[in-house]
C-alpha positions as CSV (number, residue, x, y, z in Angstrom):
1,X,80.9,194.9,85.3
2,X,79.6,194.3,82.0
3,X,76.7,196.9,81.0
4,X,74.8,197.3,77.9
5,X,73.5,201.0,76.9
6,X,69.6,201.8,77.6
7,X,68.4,204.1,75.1
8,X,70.5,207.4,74.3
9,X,74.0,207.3,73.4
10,X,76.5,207.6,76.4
11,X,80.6,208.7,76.7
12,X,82.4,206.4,78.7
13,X,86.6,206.8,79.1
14,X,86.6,208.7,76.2
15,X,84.4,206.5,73.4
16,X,80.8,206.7,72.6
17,X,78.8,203.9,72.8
18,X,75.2,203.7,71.0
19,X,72.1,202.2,72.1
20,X,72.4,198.5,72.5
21,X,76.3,198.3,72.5
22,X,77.9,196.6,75.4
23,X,80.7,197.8,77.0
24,X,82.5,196.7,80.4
25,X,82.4,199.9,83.2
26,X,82.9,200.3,87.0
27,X,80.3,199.3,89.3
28,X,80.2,203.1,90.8
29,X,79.6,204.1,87.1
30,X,76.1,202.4,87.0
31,X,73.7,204.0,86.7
32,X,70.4,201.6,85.5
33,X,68.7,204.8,83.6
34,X,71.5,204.4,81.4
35,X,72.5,201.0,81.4
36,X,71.5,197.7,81.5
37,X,73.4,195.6,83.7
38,X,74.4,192.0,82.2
39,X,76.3,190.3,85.0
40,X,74.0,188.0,86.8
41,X,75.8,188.1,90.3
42,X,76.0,192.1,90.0
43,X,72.1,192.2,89.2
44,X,71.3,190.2,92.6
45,X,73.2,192.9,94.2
46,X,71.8,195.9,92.8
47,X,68.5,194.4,93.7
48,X,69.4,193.7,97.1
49,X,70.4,197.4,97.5
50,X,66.7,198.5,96.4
């Protein structure tokens, strides 16, 4: 899923990505204090979740 990164730096297979950079992780790597999720269809399912 594609995810953009909240507000602190993160370390994700091996690379660090800074606030605002968008990277492409597993959905059982989300975490939304961390990231942003940018996949419409994966947002609808997070929500349902809720």
């Amino acid at each position: 899923m594609k995810a953009k990164v909240k507000n602190i730096a993160i370390r994700y297979n091996g690379k660090r990505y800074e606030k605002g950079e968008e990277l492409v992780i597993e959905q059982k790597h989300f975490n939304d204090e961390l990231f942003v999720c940018l996949d419409s269809d994966k947002k609808e399912k997070q929500a349902v979740k809720k």
